[in-house]
Each structure stands twice: as structure tokens, then as C-alpha cells.
C-alpha positions in Angstrom: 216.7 51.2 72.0 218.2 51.4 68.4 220.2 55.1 66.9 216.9 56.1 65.5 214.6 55.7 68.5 217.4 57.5 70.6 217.2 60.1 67.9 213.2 60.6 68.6 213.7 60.3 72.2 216.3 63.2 72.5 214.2 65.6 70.1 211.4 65.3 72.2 213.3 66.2 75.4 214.8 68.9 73.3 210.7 69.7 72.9 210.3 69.8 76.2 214.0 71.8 77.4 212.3 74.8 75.0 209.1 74.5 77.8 210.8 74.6 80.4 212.4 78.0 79.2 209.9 79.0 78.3 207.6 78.0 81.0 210.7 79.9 83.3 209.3 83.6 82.0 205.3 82.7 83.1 206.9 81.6 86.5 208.1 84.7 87.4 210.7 84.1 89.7 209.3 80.9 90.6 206.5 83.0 92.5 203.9 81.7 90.1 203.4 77.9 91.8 201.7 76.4 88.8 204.3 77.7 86.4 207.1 76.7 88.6 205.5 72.9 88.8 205.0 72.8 84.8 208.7 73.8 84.9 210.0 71.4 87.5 207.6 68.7 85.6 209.3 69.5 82.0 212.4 69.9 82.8 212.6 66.3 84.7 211.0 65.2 81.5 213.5 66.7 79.2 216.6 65.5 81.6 214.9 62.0 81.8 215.4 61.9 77.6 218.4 63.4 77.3 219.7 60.6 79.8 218.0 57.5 78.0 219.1 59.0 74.2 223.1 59.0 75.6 222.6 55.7 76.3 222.9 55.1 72.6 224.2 58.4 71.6 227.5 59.8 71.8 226.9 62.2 74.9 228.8 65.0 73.5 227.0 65.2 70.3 223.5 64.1 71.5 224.1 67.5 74.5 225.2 69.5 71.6 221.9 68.7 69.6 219.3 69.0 72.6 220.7 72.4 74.1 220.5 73.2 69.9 217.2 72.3 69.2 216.2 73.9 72.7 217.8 77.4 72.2 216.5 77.2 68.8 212.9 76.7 69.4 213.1 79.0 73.1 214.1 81.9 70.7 211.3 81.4 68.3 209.2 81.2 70.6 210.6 84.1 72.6 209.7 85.9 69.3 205.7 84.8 69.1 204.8 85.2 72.7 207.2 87.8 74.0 207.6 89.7 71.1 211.5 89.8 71.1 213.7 90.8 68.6 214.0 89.7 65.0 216.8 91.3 63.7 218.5 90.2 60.7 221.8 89.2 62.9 219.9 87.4 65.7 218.2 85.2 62.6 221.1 84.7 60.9 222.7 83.0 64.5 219.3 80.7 64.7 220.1 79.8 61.0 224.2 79.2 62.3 222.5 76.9 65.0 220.2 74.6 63.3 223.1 74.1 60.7 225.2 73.0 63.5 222.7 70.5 65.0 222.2 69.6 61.4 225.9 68.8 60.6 226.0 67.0 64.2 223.3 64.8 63.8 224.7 63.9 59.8 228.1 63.2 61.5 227.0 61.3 64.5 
């Protein structure tokens, strides 16, 4: 796998680290068995691409990026489905993030 495949790989894992947060709040507890499987299932799928991109990756930067891109996208969507908070200072921390993974993945 070349940098730029890994790259792909480990955003879609990152993809599927946000459902698995996500999927975390539907499974209520875990007491919810089909929400707990889609969990189980995504988060092995996310782990599985986060292994295969640090093949090729540097593991520290390629963790940063996928737990980035994961809290990232579990807050947004925190925001459309659970109607969570949108203040001005909790934007302004998803901004600071997505710099971060932005400046990582230019420096990796």
C-alpha cells in the first residue's frame, strides 16, 4: 500500500470510529442488540484500518488524525441527531481540531 492509499484507508476508518460513537448512543447501554452489533461490527472495521494505514503511516500521527477526524465528525453529528450544543466555544474547538489533523497530515 503506497502513503496515499494508507491516507484513504485511515479516513475511512476514521468514517467508521464516528459510527461507532455514534451508533454507542442508539445502543443504550448496549441493551439495544442490534445497535450493539452495528457497534461491535464498526468499530472492528474502524480498528482493522487504523491497523493496515500504520503499516505505512507513522502510528503516532496516523492515531492523532483518526481519533481527529472521529471526534470531529461524532460532534457534528452529535449536533444533527441529538441536538447538542452549538455554542460559539464548542465550534471554535471543532475548528482548533481539524486544524490540527490538517497540520498533521501536511507534516506527515
Amino acid at each position: 500500500m503506497n502513503q496515499q492509499t494508507a491516507w484513504l484507508v485511515l479516513v475511512g476508518a476514521a468514517v467508521f470510529e464516528t459510527a461507532w460513537a455514534i451508533g454507542l448512543e442508539y445502543a443504550d447501554g448496549f441493551t439495544n442488540l442490534r445497535a450493539t452489533a452495528f457497534v461491535v461490527v464498526a468499530l472492528a472495521i474502524s480498528m482493522a484500518g487504523l491497523a493496515k494505514a500504520v503499516q505505512v503511516l507513522p502510528v503516532g500521527t496516523a492515531y492523532a488524525v483518526w481519533t481527529g477526524i472521529g471526534a470531529v465528525g461524532t460532534v457534528i453529528l452529535g449536533i444533527i441527531l441529538f441536538d447538542e450544543s452549538t455554542s460559539v466555544i464548542r465550534l471554535v474547538c471543532i475548528v482548533a481540531i481539524v486544524g490540527g489533523v490538517l497540520g498533521l497530515r501536511m507534516t506527515a
